[in-house]
N, C-alpha and C positions, 0 to 999 in steps of 0.2 A: 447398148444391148448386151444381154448375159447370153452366153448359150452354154448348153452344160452337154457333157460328151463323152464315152467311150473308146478307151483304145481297141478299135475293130469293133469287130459285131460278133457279141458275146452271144447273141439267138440269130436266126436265118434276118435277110435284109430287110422282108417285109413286115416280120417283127417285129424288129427294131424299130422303123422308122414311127411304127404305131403309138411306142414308149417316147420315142427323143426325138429332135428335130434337130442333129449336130452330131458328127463321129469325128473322130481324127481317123482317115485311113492309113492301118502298118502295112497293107500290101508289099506298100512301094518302097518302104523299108530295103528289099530284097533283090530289087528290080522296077523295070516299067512295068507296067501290066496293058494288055491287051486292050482295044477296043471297046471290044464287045465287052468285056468288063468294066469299063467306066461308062459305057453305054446302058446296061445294068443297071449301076447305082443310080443315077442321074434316073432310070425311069421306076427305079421304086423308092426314091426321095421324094418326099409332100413339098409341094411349093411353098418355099422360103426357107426349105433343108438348106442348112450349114456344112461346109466340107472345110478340114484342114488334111494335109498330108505328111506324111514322112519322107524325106528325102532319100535317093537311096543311097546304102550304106558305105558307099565306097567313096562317097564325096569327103564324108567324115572322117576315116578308119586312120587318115594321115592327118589330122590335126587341121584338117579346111588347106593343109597349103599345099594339094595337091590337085585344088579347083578347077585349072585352066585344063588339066589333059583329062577332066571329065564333063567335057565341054558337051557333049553326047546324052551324058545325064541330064544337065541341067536344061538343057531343053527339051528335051523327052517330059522331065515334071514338070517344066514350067506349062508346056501345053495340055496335060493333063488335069492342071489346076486350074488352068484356062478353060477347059471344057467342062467342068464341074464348079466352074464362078466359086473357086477356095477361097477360103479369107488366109490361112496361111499353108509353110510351107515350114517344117521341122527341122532343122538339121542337128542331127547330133552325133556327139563324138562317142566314143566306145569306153567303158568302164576302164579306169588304170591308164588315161591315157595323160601322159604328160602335163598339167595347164603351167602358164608363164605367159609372160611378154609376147614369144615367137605365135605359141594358141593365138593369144587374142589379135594379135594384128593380121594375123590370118583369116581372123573368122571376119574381121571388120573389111578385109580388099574383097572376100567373099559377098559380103554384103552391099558393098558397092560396086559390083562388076555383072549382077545380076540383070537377069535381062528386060527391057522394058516391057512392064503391064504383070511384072512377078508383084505376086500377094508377098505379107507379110512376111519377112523371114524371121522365126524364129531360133535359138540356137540354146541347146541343152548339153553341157558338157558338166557332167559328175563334177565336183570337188573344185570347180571353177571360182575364183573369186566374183561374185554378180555382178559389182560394182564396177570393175576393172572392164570385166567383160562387154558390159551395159555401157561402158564409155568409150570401145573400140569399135560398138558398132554402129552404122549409119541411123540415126533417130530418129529418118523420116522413113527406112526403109524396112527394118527390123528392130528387134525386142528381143529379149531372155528369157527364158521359161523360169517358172521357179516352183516350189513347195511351199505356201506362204505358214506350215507348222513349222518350216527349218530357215526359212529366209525371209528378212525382211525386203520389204516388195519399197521402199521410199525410194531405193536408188535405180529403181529401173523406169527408164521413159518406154521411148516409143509408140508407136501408133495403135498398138492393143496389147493388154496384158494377158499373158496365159501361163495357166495354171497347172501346172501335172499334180497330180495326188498320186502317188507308188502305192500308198497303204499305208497307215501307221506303225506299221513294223515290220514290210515288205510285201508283196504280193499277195500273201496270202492272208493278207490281214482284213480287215472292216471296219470302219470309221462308224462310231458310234452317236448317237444321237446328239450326245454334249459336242463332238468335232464338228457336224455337220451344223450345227447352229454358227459353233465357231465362225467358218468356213460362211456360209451365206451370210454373216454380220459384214466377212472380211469384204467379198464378191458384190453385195449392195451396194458399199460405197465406193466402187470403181466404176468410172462410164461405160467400161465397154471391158470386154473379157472374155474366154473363150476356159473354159473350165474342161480337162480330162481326167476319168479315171483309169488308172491304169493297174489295180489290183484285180483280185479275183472277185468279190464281188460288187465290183462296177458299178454294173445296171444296178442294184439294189442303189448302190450310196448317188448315182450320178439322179435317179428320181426324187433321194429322200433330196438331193439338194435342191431340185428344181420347185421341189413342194415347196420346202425352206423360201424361197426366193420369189413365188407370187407368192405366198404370202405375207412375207415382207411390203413387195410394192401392195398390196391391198391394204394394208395397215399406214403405210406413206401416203395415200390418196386423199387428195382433201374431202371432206366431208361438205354434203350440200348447205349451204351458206343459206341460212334465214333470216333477213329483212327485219330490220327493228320494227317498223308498218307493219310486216306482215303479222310480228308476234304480238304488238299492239293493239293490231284488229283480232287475232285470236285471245286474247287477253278483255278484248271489250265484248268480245261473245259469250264467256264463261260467264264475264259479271254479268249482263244483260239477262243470260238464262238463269241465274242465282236468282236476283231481281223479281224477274216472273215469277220465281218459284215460291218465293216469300210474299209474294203479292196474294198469290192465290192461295198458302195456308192461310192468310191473313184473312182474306174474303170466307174462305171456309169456316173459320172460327167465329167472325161477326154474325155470319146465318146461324151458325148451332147457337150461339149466346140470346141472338132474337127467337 
């Protein structure tokens, strides 16, 4: 399954959901959030709405290896993901931060120390090598976010692929009709995938993809299958009514000759 999404909600929630069936929420970015706010989303999501979340940001800001003394966080989201049935979970590292050896295997004891019935972990570190990264972490638990305009996606496994778009030349940018084909060519031939926009304008590029994408699988749909018999019998009815047809100028023209 594709689902295509939103970083936050670019209109009020009930807007939203009207548009897309899938957000990444940055709330949690910041912190946990309340109750009654995941109480909220959950009651103005349409049944079979999509949740991923953001980790919060302090699990990241040290490079993932300061995991275990934010042991408070990590079940704080994992329950929140819990109650909103997330397919994943975001963590990401902060702009300029270090990557190496010490990153990844950090992010990889992160990924295996996770608690059980956690959603997908995903892990977004700027300037990260993918590959490196993608091979430190657990690959039946989590996956690597990627850009598939700036990265090739062959080397990353795990259990769902997800996509961040920034914008083609940063936030304020908009992907244009030629990208957005790109992009749904790229997302069609993946099984499963979780697509976010995370520019300014979002919602515009996160529909034209969704557009892009049924219509794709309506073009992959096989087409209704017609019976050699069937076309045979509709083949001996043409002739038959030809037939008739010549039969009776034929009778017509013998009367007017008598």
């Amino acid at each position: 399954m594709h689902r295509v999404a939103c970083a936050g909600f670019p209109v009020p929630v009930s807007r939203y959901f009207g548009l897309l069936d899938a957000v990444e929420i940055v709330e949690t970015e910041l912190g946990l959030v309340s109750d009654g706010t995941v109480r909220r989303w959950k009651r103005e999501a349409p049944p079979g709405a999509a949740f991923s979340l953001l980790a919060p940001r302090r699990i990241g800001d040290g490079g993932f290896a300061a995991f275990r003394e934010q042991r408070d966080l990590l079940d704080g989201i994992a329950e929140i993901a819990r109650r909103l049935d997330a397919v994943a979970v975001v963590f990401c590292a902060p702009d300029g931060v270090r990557c190496g050896r010490e990153l990844y295997a950090a992010a990889g004891a992160l990924s295996r120390a996770l608690p059980r019935g956690f959603p997908v972990a995903v892990f977004d570190v700027p300037g990260a090598d993918v590959e490196a990264l993608a091979a430190a972490v657990d690959p039946k638990r989590a996956t690597v976010a990627y850009d598939p305009f700036e990265t090739p996606s062959a080397a990353i496994g795990g259990p769902l692929r997800y996509v961040r778009c920034p914008g083609p030349a940063g936030r304020r940018s908009r992907y244009d009709e030629a990208a957005i084909a790109r992009l749904a060519e790229h997302v069609a031939a993946l099984p499963e995938a979780f697509v976010v926009f995370r520019n300014q304008d979002m919602l515009v590029n996160a529909r034209a993809l969704r557009t892009a994408l049924e219509e794709a699988a309506r073009r992959a749909e096989p087409r209704p299958h017609v019976s050699a018999e069937r076309v045979g019998t509709r083949a001996d009815r043409v002739t038959g009514r030809a037939r008739t047809t010549q039969a009776r100028r034929s009778a017509t023209g013998s009367s007017r000759s008598r």
